[in-house]
C-alpha positions, 0 to 999 in steps of 0.5 A: 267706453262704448257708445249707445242709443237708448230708444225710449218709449212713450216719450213727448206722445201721449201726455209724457212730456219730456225737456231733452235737457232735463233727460240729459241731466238726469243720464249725467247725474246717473253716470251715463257720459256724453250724453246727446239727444236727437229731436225731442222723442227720447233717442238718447246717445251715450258712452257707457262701459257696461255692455247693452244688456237688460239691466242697462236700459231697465236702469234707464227706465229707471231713471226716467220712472224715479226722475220724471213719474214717466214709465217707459221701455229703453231699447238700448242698441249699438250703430252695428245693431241699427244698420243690421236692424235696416239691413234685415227689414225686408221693407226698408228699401222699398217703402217709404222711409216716413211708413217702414218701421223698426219696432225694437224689442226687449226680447226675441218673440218666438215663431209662434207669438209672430204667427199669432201677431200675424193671424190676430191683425189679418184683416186690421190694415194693409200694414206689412210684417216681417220678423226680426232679430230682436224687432219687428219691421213694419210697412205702414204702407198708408201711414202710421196715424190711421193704423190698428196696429198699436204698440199695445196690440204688438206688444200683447202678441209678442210678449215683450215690450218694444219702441218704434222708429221709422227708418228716416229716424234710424239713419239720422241716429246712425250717422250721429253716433259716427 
């Protein structure tokens, strides 16, 4: 079986209160082995033997929504795929690891959502994007706290619906899945 890191969505934000144990529970009860969590903001690693695909993380989504009532986005990806995710990230070795973020997507935008991205939040914020291979990589430069640039306005530009990590996050999860 392969492992995963399952990003959740909207997870201990917003309202969307979540026990870490009570998501393991839930992933074991639906089959999902060896399941782990890393700090309390939905990164869930597991063995699974199906492939990271689309219909994995709508089934853990789906888990989450029928288990809890929390709608949420599950960016299912493998340690390969997250070191290629901060290798790509023109940001990742420049900024601060706190501000430079991986937005992981549920799909591949095209140059055309990007640019429209690019040309609605000129003006918004000194916020740094580049596009990436199913994800955007963001330099907040300032901080994320104070920042226009939502996952909503994101996810509106790009078509597709995504999860953030900053990159301190990413390399924590990556040595834990080994």
């Amino acid at each position: 079986m392969a492992r995963y890191v399952a990003l959740l969505g909207s997870i201990n934000v917003g309202g969307n209160q979540l026990k870490m144990d009570a998501l393991r529970a839930a992933l074991e009860d639906h089959g999902f082995a060896n399941v782990a969590t890393i700090v309390a903001s939905g990164n869930v690693l597991f063995d699974h033997p199906r492939a990271a695909d689309a219909k994995l993380e709508g089934e853990i989504a789906g888990v989450v929504k029928d288990r809890f009532g929390i709608a949420t986005f599950a960016a299912v990806r493998t340690k390969a795929e997250l070191e290629s995710a901060l290798e790509e990230s023109p940001f990742a070795h420049k900024g601060e690891d706190k501000f430079v973020h991986v937005h992981f997507l549920a799909g591949q935008p095209t140059k055309a959502q990007f640019e429209q991205l690019l040309t609605d939040h000129e003006g918004r914020g000194p916020e740094k994007l580049a596009p990436g291979t199913r994800a955007l990589h963001i330099d907040f430069v300032d901080g994320v706290g104070a920042s226009k640039l939502t996952s909503v306005f994101i996810e509106k530009r790009l078509g597709c619906k995504g999860t953030a990590r900053n990159v301190r996050s990413i390399k924590r999860i990556i040595e834990k899945l080994g």
